[in-house]
mmCIF file of the N, C-alpha and C atoms, coordinates in Angstrom:
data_MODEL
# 
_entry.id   MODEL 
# 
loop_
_atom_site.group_PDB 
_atom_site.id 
_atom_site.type_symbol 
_atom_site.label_atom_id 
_atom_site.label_alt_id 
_atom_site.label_comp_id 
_atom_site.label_asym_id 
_atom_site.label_entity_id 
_atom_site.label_seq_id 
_atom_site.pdbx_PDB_ins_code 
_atom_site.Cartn_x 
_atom_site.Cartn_y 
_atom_site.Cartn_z 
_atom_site.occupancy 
_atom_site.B_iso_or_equiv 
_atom_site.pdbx_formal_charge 
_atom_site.auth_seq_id 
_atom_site.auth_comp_id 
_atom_site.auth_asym_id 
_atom_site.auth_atom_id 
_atom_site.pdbx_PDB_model_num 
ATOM 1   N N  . UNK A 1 1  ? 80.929  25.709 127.273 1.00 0.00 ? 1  UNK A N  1 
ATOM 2   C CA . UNK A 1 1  ? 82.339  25.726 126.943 1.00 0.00 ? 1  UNK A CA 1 
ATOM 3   C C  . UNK A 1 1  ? 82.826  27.172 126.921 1.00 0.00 ? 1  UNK A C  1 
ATOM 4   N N  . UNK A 1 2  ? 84.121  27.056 127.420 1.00 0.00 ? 2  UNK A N  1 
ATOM 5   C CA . UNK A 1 2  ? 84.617  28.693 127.213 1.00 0.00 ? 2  UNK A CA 1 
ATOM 6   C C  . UNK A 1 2  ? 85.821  28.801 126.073 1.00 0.00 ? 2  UNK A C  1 
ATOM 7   N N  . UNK A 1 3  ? 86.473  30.010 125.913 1.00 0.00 ? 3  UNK A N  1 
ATOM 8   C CA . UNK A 1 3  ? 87.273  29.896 124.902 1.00 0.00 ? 3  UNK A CA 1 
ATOM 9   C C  . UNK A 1 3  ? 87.946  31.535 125.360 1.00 0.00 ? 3  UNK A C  1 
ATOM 10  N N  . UNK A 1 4  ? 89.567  31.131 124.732 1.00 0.00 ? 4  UNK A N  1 
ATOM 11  C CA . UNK A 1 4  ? 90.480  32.380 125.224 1.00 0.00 ? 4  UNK A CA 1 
ATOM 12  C C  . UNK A 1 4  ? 90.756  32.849 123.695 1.00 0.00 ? 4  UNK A C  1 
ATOM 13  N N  . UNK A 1 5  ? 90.638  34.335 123.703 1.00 0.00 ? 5  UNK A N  1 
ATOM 14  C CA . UNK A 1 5  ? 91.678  34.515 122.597 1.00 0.00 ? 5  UNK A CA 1 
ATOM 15  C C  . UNK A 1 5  ? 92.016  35.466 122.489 1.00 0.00 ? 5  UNK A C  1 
ATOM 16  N N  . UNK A 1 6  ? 92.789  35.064 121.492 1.00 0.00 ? 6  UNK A N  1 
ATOM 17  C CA . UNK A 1 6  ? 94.423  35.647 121.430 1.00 0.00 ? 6  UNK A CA 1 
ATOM 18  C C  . UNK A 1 6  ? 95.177  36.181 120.167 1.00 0.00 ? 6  UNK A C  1 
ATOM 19  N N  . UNK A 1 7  ? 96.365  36.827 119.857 1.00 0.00 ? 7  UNK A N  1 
ATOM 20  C CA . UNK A 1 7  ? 96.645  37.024 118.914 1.00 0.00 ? 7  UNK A CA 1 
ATOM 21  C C  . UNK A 1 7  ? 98.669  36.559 119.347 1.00 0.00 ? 7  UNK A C  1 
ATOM 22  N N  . UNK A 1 8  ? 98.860  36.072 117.952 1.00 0.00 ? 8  UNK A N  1 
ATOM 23  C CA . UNK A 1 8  ? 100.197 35.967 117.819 1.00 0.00 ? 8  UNK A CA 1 
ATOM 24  C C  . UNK A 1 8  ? 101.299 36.131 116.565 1.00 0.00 ? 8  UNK A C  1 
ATOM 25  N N  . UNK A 1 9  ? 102.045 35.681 116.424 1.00 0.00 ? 9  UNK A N  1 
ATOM 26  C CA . UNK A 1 9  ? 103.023 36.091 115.304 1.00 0.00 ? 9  UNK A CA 1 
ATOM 27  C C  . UNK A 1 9  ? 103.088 34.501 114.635 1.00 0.00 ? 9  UNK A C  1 
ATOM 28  N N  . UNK A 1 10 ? 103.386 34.497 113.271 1.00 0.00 ? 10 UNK A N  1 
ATOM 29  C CA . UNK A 1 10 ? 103.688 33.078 112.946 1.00 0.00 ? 10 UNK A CA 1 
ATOM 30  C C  . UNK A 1 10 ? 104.458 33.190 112.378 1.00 0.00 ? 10 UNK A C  1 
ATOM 31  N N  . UNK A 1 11 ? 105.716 34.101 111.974 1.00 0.00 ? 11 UNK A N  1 
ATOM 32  C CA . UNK A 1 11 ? 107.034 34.317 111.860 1.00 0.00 ? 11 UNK A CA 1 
ATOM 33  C C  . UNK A 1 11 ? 107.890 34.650 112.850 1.00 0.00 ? 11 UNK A C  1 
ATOM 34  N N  . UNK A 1 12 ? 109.348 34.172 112.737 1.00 0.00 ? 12 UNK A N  1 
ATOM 35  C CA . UNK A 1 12 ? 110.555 34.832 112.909 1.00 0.00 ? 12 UNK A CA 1 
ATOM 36  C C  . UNK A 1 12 ? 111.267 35.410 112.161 1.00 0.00 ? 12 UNK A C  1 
ATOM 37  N N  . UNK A 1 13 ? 111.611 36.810 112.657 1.00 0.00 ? 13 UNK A N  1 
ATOM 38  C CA . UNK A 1 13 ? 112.832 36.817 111.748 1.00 0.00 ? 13 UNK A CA 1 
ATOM 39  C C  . UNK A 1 13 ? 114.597 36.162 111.431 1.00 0.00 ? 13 UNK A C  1 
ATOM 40  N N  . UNK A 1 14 ? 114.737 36.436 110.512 1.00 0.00 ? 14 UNK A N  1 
ATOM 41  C CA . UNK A 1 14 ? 116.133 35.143 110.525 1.00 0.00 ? 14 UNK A CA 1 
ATOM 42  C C  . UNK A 1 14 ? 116.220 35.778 108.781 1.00 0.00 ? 14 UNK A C  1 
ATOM 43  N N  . UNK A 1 15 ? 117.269 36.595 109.284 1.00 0.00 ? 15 UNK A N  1 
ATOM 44  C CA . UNK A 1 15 ? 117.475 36.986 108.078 1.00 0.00 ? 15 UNK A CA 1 
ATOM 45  C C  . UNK A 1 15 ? 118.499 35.897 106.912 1.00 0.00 ? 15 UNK A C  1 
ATOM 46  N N  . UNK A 1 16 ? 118.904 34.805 107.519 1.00 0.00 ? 16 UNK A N  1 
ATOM 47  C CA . UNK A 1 16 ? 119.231 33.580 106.889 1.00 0.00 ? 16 UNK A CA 1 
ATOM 48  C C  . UNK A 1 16 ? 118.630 32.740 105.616 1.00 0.00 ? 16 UNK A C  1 
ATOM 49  N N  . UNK A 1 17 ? 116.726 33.438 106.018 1.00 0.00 ? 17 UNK A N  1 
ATOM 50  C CA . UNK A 1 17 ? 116.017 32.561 105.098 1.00 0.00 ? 17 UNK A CA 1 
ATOM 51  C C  . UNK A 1 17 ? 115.718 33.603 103.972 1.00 0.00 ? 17 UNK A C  1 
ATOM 52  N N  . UNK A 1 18 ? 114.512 32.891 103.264 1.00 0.00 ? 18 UNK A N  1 
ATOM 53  C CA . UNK A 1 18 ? 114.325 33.836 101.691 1.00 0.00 ? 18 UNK A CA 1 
ATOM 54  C C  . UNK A 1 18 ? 113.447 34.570 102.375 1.00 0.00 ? 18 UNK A C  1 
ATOM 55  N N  . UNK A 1 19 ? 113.379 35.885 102.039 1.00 0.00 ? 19 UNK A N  1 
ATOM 56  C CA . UNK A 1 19 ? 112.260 37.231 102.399 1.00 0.00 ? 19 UNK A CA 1 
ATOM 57  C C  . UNK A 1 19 ? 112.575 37.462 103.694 1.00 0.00 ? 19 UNK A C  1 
ATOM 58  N N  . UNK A 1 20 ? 113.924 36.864 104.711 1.00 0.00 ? 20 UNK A N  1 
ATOM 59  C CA . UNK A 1 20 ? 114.279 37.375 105.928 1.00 0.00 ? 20 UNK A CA 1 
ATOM 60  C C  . UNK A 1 20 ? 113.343 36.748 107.212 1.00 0.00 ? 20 UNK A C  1 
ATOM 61  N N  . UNK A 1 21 ? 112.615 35.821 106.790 1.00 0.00 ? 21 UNK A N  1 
ATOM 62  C CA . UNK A 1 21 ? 111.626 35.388 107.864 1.00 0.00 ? 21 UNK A CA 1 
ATOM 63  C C  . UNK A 1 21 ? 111.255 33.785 107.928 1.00 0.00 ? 21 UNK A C  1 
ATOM 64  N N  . UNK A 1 22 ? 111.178 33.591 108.911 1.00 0.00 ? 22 UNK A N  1 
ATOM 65  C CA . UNK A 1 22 ? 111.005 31.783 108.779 1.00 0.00 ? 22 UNK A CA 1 
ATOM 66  C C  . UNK A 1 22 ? 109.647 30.871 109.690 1.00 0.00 ? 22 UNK A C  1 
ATOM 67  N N  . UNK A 1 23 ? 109.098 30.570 109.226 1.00 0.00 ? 23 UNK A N  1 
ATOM 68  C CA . UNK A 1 23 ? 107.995 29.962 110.068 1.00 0.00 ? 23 UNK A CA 1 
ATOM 69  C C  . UNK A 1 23 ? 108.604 29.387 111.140 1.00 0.00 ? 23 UNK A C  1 
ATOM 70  N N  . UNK A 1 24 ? 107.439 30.148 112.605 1.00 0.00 ? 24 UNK A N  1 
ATOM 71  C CA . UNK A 1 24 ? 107.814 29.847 113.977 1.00 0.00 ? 24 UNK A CA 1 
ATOM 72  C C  . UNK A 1 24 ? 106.165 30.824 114.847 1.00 0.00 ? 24 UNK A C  1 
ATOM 73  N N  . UNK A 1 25 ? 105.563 30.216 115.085 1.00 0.00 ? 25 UNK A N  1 
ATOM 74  C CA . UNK A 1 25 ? 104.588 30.758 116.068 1.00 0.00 ? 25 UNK A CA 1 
ATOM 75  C C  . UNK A 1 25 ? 104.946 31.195 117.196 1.00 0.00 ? 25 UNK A C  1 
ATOM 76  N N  . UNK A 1 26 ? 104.541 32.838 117.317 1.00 0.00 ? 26 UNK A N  1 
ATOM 77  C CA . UNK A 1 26 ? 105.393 33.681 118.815 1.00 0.00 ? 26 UNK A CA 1 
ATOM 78  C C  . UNK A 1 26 ? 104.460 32.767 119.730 1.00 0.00 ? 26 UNK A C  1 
ATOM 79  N N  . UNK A 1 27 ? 104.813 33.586 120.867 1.00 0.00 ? 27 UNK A N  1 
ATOM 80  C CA . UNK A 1 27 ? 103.943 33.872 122.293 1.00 0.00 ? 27 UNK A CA 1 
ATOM 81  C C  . UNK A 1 27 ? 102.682 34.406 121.806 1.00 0.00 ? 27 UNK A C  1 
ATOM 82  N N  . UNK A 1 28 ? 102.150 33.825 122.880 1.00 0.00 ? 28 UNK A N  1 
ATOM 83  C CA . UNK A 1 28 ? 99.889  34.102 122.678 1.00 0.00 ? 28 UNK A CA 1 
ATOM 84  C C  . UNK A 1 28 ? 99.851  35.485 123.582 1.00 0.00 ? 28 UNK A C  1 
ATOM 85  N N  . UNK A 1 29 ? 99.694  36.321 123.146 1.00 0.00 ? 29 UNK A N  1 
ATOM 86  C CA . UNK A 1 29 ? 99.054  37.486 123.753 1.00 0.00 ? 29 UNK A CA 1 
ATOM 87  C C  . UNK A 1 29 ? 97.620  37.767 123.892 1.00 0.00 ? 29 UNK A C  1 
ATOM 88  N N  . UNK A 1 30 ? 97.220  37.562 125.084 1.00 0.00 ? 30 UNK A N  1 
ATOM 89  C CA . UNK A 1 30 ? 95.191  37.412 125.140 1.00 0.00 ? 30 UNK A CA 1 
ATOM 90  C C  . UNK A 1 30 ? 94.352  38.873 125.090 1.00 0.00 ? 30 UNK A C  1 
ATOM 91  N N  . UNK A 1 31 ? 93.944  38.419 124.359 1.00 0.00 ? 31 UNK A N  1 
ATOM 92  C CA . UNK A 1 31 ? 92.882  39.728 124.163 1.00 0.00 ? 31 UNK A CA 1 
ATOM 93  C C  . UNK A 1 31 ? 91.751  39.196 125.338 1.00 0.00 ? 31 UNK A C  1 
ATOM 94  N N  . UNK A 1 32 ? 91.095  38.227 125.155 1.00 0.00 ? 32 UNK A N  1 
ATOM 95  C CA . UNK A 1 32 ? 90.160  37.961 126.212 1.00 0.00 ? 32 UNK A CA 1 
ATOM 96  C C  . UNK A 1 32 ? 90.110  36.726 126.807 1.00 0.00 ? 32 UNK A C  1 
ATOM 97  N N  . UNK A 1 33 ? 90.431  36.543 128.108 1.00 0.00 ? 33 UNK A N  1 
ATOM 98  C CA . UNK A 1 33 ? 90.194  35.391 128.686 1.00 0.00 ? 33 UNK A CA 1 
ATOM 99  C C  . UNK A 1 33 ? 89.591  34.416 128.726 1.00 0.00 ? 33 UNK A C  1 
ATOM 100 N N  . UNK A 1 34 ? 87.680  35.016 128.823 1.00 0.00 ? 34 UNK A N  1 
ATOM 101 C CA . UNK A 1 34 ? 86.870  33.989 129.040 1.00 0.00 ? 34 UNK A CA 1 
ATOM 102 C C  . UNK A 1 34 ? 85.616  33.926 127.971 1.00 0.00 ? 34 UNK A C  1 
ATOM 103 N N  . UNK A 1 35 ? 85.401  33.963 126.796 1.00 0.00 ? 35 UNK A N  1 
ATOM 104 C CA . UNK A 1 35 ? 84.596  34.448 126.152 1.00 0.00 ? 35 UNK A CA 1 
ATOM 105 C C  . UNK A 1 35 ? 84.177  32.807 126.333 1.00 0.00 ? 35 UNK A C  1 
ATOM 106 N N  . UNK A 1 36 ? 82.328  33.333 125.883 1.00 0.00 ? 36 UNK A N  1 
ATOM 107 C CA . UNK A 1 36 ? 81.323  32.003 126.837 1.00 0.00 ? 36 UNK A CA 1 
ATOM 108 C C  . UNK A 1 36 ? 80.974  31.462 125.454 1.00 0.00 ? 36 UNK A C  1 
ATOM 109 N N  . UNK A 1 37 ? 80.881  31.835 124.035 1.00 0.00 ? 37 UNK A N  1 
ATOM 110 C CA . UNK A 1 37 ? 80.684  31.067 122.918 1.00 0.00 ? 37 UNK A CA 1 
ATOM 111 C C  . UNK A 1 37 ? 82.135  31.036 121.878 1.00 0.00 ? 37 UNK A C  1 
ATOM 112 N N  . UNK A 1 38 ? 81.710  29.859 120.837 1.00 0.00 ? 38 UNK A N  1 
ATOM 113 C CA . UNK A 1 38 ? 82.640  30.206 119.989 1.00 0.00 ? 38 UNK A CA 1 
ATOM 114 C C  . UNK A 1 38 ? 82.435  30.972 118.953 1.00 0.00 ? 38 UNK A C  1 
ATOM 115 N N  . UNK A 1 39 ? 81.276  31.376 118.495 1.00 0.00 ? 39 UNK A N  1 
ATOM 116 C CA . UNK A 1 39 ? 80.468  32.297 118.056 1.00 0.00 ? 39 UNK A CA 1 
ATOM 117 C C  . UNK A 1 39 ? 81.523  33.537 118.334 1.00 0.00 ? 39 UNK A C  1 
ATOM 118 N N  . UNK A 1 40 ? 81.307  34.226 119.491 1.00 0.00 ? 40 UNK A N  1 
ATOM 119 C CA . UNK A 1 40 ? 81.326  35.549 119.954 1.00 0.00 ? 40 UNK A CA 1 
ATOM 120 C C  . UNK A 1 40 ? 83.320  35.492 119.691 1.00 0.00 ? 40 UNK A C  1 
ATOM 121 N N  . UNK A 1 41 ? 83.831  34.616 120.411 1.00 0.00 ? 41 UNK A N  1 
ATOM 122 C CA . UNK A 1 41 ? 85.402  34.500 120.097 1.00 0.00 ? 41 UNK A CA 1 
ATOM 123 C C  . UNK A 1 41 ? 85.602  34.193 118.596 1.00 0.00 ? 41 UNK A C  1 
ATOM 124 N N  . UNK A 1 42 ? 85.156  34.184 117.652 1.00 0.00 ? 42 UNK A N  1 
ATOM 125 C CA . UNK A 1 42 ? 85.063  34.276 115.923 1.00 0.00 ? 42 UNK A CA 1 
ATOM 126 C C  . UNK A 1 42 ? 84.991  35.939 115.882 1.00 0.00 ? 42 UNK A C  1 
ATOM 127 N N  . UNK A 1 43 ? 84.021  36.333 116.414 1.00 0.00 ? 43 UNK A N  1 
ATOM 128 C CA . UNK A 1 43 ? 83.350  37.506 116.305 1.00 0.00 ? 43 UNK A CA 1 
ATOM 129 C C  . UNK A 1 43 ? 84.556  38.648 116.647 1.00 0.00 ? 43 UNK A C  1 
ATOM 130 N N  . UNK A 1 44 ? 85.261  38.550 118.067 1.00 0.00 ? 44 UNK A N  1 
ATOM 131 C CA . UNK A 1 44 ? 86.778  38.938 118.330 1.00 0.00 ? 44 UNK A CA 1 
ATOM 132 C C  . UNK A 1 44 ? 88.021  39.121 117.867 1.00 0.00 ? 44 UNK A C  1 
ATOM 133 N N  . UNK A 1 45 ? 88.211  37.777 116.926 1.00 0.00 ? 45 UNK A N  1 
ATOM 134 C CA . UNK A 1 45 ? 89.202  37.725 116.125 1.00 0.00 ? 45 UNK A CA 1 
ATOM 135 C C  . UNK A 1 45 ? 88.603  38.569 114.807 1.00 0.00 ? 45 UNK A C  1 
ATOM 136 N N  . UNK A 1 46 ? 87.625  38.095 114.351 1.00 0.00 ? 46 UNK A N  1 
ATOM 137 C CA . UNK A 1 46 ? 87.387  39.499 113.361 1.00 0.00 ? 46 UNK A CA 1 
ATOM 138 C C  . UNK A 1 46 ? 87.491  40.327 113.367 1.00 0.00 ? 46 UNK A C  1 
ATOM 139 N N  . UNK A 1 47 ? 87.058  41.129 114.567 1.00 0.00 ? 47 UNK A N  1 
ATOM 140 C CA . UNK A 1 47 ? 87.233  42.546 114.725 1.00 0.00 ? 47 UNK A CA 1 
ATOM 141 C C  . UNK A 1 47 ? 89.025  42.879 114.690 1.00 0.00 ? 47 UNK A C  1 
ATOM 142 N N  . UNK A 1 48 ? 89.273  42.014 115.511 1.00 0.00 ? 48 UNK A N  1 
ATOM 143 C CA . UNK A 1 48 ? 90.729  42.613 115.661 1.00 0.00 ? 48 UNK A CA 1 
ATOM 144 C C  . UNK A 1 48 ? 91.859  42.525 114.674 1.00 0.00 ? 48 UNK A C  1 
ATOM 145 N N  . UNK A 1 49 ? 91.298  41.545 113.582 1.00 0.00 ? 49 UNK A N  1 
ATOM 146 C CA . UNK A 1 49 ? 92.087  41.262 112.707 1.00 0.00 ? 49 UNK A CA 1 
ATOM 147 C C  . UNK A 1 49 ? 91.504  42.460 111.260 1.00 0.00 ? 49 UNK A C  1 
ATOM 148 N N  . UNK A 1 50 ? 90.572  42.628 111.571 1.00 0.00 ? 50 UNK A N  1 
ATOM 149 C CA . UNK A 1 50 ? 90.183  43.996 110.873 1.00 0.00 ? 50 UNK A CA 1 
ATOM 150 C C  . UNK A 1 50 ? 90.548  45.269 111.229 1.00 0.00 ? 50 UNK A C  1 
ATOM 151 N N  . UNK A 1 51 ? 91.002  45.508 112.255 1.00 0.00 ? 51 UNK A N  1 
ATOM 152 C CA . UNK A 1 51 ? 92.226  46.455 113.310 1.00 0.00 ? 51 UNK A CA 1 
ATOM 153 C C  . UNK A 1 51 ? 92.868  46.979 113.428 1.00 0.00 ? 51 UNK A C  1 
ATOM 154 N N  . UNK A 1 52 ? 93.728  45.614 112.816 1.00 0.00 ? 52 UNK A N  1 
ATOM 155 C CA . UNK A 1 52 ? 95.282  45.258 112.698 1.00 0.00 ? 52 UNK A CA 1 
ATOM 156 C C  . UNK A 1 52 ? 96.120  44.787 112.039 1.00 0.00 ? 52 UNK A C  1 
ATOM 157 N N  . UNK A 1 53 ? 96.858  45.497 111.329 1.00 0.00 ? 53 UNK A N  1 
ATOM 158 C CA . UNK A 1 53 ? 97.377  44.673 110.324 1.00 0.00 ? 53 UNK A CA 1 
ATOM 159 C C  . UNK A 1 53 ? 98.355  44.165 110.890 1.00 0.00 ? 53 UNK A C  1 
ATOM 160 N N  . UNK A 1 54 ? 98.562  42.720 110.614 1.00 0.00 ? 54 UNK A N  1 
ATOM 161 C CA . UNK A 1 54 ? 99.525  41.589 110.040 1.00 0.00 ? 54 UNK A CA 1 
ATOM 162 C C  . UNK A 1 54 ? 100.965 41.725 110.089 1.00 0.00 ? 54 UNK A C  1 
ATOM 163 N N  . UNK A 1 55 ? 101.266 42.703 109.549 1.00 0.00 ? 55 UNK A N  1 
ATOM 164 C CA . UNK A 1 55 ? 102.788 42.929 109.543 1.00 0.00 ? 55 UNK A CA 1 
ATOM 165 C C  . UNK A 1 55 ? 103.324 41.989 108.899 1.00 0.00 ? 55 UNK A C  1 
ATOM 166 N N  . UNK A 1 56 ? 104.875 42.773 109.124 1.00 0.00 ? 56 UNK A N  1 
ATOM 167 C CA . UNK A 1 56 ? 105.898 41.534 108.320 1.00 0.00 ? 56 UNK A CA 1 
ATOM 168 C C  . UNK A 1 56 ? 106.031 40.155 108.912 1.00 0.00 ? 56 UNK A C  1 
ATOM 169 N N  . UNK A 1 57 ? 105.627 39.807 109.934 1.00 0.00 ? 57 UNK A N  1 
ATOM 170 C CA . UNK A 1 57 ? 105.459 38.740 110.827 1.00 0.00 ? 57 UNK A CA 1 
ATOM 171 C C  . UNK A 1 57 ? 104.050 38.056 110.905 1.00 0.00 ? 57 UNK A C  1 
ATOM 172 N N  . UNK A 1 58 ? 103.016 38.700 110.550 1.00 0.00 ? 58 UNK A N  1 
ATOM 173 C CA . UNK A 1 58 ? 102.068 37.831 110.061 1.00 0.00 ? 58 UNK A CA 1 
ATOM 174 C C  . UNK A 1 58 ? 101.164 37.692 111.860 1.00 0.00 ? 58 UNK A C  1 
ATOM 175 N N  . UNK A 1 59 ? 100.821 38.714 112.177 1.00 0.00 ? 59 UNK A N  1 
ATOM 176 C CA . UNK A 1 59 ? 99.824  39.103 113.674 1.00 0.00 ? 59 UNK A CA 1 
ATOM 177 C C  . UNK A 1 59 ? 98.980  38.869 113.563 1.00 0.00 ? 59 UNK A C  1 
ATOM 178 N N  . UNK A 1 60 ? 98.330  37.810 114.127 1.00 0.00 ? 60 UNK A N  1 
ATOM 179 C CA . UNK A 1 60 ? 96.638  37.314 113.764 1.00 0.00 ? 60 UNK A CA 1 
ATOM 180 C C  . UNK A 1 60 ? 96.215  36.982 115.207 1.00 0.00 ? 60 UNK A C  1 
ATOM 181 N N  . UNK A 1 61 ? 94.837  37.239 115.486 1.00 0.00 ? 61 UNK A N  1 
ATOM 182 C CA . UNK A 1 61 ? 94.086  36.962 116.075 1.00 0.00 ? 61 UNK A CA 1 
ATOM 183 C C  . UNK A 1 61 ? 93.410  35.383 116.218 1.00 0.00 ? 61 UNK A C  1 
ATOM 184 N N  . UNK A 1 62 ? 93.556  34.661 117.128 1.00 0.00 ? 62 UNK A N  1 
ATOM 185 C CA . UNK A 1 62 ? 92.765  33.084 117.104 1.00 0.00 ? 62 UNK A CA 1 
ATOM 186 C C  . UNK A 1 62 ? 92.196  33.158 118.218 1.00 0.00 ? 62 UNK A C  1 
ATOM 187 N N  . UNK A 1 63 ? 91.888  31.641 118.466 1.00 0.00 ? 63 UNK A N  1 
ATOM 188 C CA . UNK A 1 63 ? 91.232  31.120 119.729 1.00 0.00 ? 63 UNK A CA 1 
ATOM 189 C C  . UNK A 1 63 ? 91.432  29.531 120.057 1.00 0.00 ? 63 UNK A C  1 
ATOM 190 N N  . UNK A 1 64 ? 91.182  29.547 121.424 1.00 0.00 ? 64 UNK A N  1 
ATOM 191 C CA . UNK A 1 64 ? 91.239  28.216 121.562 1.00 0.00 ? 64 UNK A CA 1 
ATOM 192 C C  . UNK A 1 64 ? 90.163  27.598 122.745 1.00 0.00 ? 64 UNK A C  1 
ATOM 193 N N  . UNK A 1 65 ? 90.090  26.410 123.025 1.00 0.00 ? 65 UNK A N  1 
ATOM 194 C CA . UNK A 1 65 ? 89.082  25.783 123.940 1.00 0.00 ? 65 UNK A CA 1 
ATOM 195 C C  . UNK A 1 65 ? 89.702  26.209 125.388 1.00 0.00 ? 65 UNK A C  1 
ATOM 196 N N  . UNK A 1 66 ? 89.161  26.851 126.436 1.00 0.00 ? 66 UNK A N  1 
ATOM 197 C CA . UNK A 1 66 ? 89.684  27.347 127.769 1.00 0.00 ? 66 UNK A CA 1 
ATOM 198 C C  . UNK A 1 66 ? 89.815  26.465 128.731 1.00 0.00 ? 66 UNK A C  1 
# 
């Protein structure tokens, strides 16, 4: 099995709501295409989420089945 991953946003802003932000998952931006375990794509998102901070929008690193 392969696996892509990626990092994205799980806010919008909308300054309408409370704290200016409203649940909405961005666009997937790939860090790596084809990683060959799910092991090693765990291993990816860790690193990068150790990286990177989060922000006001909430930037995280995942994965999914390729």
């Amino acid at each position: 099995m392969c696996y892509s991953v990626f990092h994205r946003t799980w806010w919008t802003r909308n300054p309408a709501w409370p704290g200016g932000r409203e649940p909405g998952a961005g666009k997937r931006h790939y860090i790596e295409h084809h990683v060959e375990t799910e092991k090693e794509a765990q291993a990816i998102c860790r690193e990068w989420n150790a990286n990177h901070e989060p922000g006001f929008l909430s930037d995280k690193a995942e994965y999914e089945e390729a």
